[in-house]
VOPAGU-2260 file (C-alpha; in pm, 1 decimal, decimal comma):
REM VOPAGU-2260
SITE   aa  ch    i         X         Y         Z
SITE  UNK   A    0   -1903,5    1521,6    1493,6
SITE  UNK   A    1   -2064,6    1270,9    1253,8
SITE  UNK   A    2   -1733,2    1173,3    1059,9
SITE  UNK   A    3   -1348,8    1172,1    1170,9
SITE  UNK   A    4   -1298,5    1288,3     804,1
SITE  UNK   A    5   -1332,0    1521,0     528,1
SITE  UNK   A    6   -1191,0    1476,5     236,9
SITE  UNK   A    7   -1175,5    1752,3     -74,6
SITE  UNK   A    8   -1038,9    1701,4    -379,2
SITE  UNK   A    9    -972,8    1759,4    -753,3
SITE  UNK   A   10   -1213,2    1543,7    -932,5
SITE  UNK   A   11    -918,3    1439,8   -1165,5
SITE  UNK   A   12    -729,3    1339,9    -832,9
SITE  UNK   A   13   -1067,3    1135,2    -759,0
SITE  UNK   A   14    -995,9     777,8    -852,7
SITE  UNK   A   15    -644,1     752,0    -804,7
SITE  UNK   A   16    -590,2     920,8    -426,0
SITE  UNK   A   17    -951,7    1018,1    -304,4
SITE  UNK   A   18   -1091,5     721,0    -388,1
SITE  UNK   A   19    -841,9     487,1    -225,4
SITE  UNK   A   20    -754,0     677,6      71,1
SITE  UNK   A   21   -1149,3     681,1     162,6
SITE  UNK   A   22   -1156,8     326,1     123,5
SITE  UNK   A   23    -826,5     297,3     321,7
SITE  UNK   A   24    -961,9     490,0     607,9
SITE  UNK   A   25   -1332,9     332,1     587,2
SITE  UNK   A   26   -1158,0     -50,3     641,5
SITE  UNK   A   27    -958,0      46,5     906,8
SITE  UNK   A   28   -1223,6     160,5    1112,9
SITE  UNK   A   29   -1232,2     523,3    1067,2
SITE  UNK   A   30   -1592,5     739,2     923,5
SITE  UNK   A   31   -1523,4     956,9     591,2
SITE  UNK   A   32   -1721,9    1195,2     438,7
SITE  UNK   A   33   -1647,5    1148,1      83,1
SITE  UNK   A   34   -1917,1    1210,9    -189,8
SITE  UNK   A   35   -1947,4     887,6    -321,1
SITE  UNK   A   36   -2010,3     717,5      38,1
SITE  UNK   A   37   -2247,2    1048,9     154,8
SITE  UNK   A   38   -2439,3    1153,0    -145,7
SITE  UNK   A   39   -2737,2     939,0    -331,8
SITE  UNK   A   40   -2892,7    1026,6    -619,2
SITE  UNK   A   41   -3096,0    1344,5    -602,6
SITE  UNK   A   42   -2907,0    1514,8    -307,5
SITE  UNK   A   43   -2774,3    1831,8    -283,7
SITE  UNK   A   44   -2413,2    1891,9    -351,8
SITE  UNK   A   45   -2359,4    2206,2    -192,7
SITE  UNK   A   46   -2576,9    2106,8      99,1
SITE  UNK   A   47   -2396,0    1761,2     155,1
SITE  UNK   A   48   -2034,2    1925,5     134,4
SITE  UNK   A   49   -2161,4    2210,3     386,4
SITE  UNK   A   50   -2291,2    1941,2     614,4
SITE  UNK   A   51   -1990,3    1754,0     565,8
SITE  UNK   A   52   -1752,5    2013,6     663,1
SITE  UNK   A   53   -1932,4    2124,4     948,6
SITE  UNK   A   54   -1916,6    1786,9    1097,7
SITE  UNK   A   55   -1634,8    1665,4    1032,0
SITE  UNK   A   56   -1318,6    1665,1    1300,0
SITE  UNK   A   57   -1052,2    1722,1    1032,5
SITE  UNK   A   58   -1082,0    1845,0     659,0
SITE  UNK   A   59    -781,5    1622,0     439,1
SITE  UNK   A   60    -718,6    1847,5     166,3
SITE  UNK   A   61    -529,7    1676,9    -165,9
SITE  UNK   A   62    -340,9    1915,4    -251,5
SITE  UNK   A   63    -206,4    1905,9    -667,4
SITE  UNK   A   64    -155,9    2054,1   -1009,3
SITE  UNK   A   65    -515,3    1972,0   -1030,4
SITE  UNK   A   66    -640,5    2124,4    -734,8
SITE  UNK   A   67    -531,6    2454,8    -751,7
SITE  UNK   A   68    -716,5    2462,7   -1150,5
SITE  UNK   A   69   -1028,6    2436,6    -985,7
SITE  UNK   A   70   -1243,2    2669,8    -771,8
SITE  UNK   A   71   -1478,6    2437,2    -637,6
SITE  UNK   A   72   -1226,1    2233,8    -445,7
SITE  UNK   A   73   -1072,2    2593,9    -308,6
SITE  UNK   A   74   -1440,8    2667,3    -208,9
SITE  UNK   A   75   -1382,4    2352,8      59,9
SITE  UNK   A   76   -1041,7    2428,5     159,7
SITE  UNK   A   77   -1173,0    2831,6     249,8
SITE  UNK   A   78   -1470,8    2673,2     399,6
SITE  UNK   A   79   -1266,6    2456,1     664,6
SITE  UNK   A   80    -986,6    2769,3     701,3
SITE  UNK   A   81   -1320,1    2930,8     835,8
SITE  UNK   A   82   -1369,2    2696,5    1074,5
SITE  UNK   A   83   -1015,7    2699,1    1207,9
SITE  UNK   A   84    -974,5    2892,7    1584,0
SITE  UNK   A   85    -678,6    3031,7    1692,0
SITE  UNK   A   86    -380,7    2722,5    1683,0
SITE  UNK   A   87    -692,4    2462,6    1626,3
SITE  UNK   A   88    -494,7    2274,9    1297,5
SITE  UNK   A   89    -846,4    2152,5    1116,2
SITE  UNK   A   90    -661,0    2127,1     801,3
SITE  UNK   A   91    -489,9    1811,4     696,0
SITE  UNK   A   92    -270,2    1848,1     403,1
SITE  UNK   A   93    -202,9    1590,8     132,2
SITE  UNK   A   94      83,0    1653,6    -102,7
SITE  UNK   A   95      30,3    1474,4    -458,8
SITE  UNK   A   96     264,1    1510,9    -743,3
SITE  UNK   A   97     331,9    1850,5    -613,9
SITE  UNK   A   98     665,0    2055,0    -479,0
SITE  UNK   A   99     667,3    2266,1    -154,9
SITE  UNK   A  100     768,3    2563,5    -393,2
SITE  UNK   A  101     439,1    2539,3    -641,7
SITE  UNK   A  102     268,8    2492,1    -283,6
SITE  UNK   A  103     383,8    2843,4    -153,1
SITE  UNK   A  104     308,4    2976,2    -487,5
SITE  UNK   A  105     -12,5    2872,2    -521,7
SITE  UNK   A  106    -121,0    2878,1    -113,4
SITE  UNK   A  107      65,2    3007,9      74,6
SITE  UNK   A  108    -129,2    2983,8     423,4
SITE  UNK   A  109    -106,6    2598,2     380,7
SITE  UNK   A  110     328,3    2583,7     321,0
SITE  UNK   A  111     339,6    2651,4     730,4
SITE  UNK   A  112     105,7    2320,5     796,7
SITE  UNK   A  113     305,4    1949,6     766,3
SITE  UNK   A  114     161,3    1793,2     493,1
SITE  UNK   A  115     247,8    1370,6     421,7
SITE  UNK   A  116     305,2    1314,1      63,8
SITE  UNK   A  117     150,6    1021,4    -175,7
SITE  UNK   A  118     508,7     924,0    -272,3
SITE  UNK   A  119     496,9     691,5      67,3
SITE  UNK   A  120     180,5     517,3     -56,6
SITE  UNK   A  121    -147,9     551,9     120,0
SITE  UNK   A  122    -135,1     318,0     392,6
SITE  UNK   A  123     119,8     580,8     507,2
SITE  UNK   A  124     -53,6     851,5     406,6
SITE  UNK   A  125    -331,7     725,8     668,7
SITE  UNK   A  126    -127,5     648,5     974,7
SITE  UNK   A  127      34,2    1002,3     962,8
SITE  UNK   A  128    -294,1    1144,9     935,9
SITE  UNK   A  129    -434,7     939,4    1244,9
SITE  UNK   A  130     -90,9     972,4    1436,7
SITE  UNK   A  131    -194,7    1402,8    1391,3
SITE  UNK   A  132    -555,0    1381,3    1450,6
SITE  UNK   A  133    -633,7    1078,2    1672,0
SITE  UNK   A  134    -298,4     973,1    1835,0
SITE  UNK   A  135    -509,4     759,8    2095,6
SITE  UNK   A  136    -592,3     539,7    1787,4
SITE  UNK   A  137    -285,5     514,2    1601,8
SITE  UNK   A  138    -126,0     180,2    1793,1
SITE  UNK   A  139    -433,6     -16,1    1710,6
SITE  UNK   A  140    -451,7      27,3    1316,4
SITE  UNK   A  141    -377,9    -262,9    1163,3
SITE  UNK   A  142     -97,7    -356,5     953,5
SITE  UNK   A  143    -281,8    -436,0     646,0
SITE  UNK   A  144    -645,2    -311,8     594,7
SITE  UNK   A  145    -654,4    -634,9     395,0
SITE  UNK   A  146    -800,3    -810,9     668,4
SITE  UNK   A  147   -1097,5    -607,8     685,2
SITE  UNK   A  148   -1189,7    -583,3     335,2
SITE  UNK   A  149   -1472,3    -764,2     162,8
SITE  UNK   A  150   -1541,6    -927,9    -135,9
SITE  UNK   A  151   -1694,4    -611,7    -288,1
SITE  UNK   A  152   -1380,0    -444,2    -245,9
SITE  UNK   A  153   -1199,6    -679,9    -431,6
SITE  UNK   A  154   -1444,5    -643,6    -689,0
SITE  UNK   A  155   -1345,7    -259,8    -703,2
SITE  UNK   A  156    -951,4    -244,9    -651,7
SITE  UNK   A  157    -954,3    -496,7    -927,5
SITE  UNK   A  158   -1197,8    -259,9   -1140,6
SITE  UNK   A  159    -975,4      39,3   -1045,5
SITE  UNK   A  160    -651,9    -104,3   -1158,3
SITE  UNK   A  161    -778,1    -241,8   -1439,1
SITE  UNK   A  162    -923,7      89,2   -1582,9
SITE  UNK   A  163    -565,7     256,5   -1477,9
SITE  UNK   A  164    -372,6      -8,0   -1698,5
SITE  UNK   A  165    -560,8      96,3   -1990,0
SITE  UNK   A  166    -499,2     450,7   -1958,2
SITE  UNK   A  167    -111,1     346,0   -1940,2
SITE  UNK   A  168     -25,2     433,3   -1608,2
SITE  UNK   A  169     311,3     443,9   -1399,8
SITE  UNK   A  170     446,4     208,9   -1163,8
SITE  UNK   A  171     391,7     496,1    -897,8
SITE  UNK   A  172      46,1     536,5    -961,7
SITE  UNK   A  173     -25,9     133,9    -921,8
SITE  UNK   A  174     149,0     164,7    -649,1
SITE  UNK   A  175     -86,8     434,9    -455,2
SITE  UNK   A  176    -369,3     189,5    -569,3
SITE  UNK   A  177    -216,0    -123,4    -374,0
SITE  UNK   A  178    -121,7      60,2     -90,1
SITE  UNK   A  179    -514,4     129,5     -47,8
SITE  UNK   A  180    -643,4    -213,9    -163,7
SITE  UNK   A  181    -379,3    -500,1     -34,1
SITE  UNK   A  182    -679,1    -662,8     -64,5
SITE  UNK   A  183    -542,9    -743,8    -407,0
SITE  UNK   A  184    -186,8    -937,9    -317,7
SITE  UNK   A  185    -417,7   -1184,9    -107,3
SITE  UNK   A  186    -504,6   -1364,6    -432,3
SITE  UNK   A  187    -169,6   -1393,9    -518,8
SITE  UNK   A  188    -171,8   -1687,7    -257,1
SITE  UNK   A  189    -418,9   -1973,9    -229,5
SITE  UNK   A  190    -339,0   -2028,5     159,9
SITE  UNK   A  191    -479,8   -1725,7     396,2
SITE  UNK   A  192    -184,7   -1452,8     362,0
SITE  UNK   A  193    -119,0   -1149,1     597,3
SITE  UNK   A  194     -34,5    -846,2     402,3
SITE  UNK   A  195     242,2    -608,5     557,9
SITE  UNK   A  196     368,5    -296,0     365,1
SITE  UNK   A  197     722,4    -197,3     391,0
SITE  UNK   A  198     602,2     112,3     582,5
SITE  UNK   A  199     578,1    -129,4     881,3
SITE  UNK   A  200     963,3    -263,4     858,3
SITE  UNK   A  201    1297,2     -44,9     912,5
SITE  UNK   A  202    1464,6    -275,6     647,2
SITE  UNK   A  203    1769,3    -231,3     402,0
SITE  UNK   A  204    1586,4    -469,5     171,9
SITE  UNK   A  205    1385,5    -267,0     -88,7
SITE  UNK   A  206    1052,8    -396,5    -109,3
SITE  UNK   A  207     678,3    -269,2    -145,1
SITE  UNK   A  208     482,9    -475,2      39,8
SITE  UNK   A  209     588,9    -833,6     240,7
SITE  UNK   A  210     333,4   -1152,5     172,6
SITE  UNK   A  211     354,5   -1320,8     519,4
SITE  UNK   A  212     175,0   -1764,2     447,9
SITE  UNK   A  213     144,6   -2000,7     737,5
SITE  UNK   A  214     104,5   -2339,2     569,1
SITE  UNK   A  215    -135,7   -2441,3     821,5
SITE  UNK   A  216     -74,3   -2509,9    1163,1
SITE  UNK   A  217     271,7   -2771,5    1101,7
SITE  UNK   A  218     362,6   -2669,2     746,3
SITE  UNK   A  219     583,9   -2417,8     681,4
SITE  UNK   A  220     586,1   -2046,2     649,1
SITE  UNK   A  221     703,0   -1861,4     360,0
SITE  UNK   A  222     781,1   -1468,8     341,8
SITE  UNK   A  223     740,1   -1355,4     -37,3
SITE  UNK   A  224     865,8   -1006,5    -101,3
SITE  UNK   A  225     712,6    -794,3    -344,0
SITE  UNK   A  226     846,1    -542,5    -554,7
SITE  UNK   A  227     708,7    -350,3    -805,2
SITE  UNK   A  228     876,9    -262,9   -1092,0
SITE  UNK   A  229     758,1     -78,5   -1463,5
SITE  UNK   A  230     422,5     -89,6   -1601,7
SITE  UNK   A  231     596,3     -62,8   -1939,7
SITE  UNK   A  232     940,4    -205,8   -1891,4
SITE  UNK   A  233     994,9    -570,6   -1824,0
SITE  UNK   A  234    1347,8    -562,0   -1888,4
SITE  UNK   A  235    1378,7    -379,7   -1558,2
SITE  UNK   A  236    1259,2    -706,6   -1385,0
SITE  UNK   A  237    1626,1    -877,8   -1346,3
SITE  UNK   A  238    1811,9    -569,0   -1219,6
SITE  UNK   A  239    1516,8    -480,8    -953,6
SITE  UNK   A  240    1588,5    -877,8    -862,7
SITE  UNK   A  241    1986,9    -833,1    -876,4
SITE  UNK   A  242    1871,4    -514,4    -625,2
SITE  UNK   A  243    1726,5    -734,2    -372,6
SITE  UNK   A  244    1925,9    -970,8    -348,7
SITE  UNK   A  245    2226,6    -751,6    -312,3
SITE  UNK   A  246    2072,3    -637,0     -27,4
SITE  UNK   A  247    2009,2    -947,0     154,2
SITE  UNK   A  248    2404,7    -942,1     194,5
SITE  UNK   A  249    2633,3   -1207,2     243,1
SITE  UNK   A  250    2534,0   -1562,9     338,8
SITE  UNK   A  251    2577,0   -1749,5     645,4
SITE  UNK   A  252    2624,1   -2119,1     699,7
SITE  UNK   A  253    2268,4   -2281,0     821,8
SITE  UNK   A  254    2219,4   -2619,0     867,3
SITE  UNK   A  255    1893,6   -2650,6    1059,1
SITE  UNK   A  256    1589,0   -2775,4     831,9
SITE  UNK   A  257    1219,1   -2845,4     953,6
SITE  UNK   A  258    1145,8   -3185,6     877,1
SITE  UNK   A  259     831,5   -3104,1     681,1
SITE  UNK   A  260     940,7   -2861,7     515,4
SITE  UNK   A  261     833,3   -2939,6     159,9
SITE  UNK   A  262     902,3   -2556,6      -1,2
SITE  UNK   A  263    1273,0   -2656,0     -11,2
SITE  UNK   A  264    1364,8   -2242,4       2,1
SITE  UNK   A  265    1628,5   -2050,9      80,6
SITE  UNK   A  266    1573,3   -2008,2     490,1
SITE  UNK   A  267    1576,5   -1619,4     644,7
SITE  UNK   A  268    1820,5   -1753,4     818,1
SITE  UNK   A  269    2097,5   -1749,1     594,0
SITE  UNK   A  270    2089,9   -1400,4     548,2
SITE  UNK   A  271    2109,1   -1208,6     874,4
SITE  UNK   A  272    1936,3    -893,7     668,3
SITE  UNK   A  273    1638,5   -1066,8     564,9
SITE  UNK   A  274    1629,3   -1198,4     970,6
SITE  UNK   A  275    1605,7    -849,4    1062,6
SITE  UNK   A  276    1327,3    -775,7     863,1
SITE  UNK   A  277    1169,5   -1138,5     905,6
SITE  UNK   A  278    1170,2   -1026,3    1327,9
SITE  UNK   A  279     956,7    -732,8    1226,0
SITE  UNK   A  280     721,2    -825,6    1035,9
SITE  UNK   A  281     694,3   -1145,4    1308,4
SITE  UNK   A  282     554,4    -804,4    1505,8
SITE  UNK   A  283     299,2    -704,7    1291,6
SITE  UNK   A  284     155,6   -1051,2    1198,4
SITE  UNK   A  285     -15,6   -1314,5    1468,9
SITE  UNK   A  286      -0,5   -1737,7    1371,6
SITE  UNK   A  287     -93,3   -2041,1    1500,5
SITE  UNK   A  288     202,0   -2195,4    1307,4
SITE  UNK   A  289     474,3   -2370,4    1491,2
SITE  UNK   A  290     691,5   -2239,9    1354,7
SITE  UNK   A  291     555,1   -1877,5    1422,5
SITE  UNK   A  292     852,3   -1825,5    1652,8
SITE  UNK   A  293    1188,9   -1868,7    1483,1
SITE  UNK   A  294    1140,1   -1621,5    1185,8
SITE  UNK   A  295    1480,5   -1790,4    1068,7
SITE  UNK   A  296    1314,5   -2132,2     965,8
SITE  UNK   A  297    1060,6   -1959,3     724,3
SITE  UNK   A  298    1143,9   -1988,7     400,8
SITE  UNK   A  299    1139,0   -1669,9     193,4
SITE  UNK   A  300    1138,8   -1557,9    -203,9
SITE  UNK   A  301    1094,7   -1204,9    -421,1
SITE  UNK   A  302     848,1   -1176,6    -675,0
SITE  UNK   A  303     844,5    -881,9    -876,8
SITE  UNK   A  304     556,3    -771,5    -996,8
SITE  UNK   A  305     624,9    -599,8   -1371,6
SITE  UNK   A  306     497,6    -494,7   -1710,6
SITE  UNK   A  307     231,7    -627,8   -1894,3
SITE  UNK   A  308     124,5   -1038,4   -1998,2
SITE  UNK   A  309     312,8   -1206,3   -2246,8
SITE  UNK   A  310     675,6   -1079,1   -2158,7
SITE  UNK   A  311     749,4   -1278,6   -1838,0
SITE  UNK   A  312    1103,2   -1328,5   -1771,0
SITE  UNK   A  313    1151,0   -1631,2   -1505,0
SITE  UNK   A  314    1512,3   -1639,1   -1364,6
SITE  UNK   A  315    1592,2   -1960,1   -1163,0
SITE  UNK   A  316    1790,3   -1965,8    -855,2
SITE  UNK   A  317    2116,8   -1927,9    -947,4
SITE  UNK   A  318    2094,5   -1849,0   -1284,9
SITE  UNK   A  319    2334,7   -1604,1   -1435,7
SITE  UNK   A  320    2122,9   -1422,2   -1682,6
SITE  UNK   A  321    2300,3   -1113,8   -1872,3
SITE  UNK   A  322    2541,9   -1115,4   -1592,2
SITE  UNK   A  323    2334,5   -1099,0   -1360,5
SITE  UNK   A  324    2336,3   -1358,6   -1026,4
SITE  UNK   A  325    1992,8   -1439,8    -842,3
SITE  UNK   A  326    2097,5   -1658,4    -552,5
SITE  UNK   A  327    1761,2   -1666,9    -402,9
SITE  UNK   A  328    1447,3   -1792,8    -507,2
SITE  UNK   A  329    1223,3   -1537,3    -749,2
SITE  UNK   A  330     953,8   -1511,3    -957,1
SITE  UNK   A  331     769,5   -1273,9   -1138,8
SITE  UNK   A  332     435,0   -1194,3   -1206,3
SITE  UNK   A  333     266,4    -899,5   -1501,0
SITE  UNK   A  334      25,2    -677,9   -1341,9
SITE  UNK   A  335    -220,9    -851,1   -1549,6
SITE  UNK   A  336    -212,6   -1090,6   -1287,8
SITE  UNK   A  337    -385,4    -865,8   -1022,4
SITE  UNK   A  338    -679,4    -769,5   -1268,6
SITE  UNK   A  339    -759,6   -1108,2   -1394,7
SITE  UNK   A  340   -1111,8   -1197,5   -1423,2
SITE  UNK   A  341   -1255,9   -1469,5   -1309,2
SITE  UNK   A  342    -989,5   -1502,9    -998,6
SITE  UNK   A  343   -1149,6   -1676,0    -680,3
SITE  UNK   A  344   -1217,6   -1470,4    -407,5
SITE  UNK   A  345    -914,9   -1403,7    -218,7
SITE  UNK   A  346    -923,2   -1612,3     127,9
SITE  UNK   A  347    -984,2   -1419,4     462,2
């Protein structure tokens, strides 16, 4: 087989899910056949996506509202049901903004295969698919693809997004693009940051992604939390904040203090949830830093990421605003801030 991957799809499902989840596969490692990596100019369509499905090991099918309006994605998904021999399970299923019931309705041969849904984000999406089709290879994807993407990819998450805020997208729908291009939350730091989703971390805290920054070798380490909230409403910002930090729970007394550290946080360590999750992500992440090994010095904040520029709302720590009490440190950030132009090339 020339490719590990297939992927049909709705051309209206083609820049928010196909586009992503090829790029999310092609940077960890994995080949795709997707028509915009396999076909140049002057090709033959039919004869690229008959090639492609013949030598392919699996066919991901994304399955949606717009799928089933369409015959020539159905012409793939009969072509690799043709190919299927007797239990052989060719077929990957991806369920986006659909329900099991419009599934059976619509096909349903596919309701009887496990599908993984977009919901999850598709760095999940990804690892469900390799843990079903190449189990061998599942323990060595990475946490983040972000350490594998280039510059050019930067370059086209930040092209994607922007073009999606114009057309007044959802926070779910900026959320499938991160998942794919983490890429992007590397610029939010000027250090070299790790990227780890919250896919990676059993956690009671209710975050997107985790922002893991070794200050150098002797400087600190911080642990940012990200979560997103509404394209459209900003207001949300201080009750997804009030969220978190109900959920770090109660605090604990904790005296010890590097002596360098100049961030002058709130330590994981006085709040035994956010050690929990601080131990895990410790797993997914490798530094240098000294202080690498006691996940409860690193210092550790929430920035929500939320609406659009010019209505940032900035609690301090310990601020009661509206009622509400942030004991830990926060900021926030619009998602213009992902998009901007002119922003350096994130550091690898």
């Amino acid at each position: 087989m020339n490719w590990n991957y297939f992927i049909s799809h709705a051309s209206e499902d083609k820049r928010l899910v196909a586009a992503p989840l090829a790029h999310y596969f092609s940077s960890t490692g994995f080949s795709v056949w997707y028509d915009d990596f396999s076909l140049k100019v002057g090709d033959s369509i039919l004869a690229g996506i008959n090639t492609g499905l013949a030598e392919s090991a699996y066919g991901i099918v994304i399955l949606s509202p717009s799928f089933f309006k369409k015959s020539w994605p159905q012409r793939e998904l009969a072509g690799l049901m043709a190919q299927m021999t007797g239990t052989e399970r060719r077929i990957l299923p991806v369920w986006h903004e659909i329900t099991s019931a419009e599934i059976i309705r619509a096909a349903p041969l596919l309701a009887d295969i496990k599908a993984v849904s977009t919901s999850r984000g598709l760095n999940a999406v990804a690892e469900e698919i390799v843990r079903a089709s190449f189990p061998e290879r599942a323990a060595s994807m990475p946490a983040s693809n972000s350490e594998n993407e280039e510059f050019s990819d930067f370059a086209e998450a930040q092209a994607t997004l922007r073009d999606l805020l114009a057309l007044g997208v959802n926070r779910e729908d900026v959320f499938l693009v991160i998942s794919a291009y983490q890429i992007l939350l590397k610029q939010l730091d000027s250090y070299s940051p790790l990227i780890v989703p919250a896919t990676r971390v059993s956690s009671e805290l209710p975050f997107q992604f985790a922002i893991f920054t070794p200050h150098g070798i002797t400087g600190p380490i911080s642990l940012t939390f990200v979560l997103l909230g509404p394209v459209e409403d900003k207001a949300e910002t201080l009750n997804i904040l009030a969220a978190f930090d109900r959920a770090c729970g109660p605090e604990v007394s904790f005296t010890e203090r590097p002596s360098n550290d100049y961030l002058r946080g709130r330590k994981v360590g006085e709040f035994p949830t956010v050690v929990n999750a601080a131990e895990q992500i410790k797993h997914r992440v490798a530094s240098r830093n000294i202080h690498y090994e006691r996940p409860e010095l690193w210092n550790f904040s929430a920035l929500v990421i939320c609406g659009r520029r010019g209505e940032e709302i900035t609690p301090k720590q310990g601020d009661a605003i509206q009622g509400i009490s942030i004991r830990i440190h926060s900021e926030t950030a619009s998602y213009d801030r992902l998009v901007d132009e002119g922003v350096a090339r994130p550091v690898s």
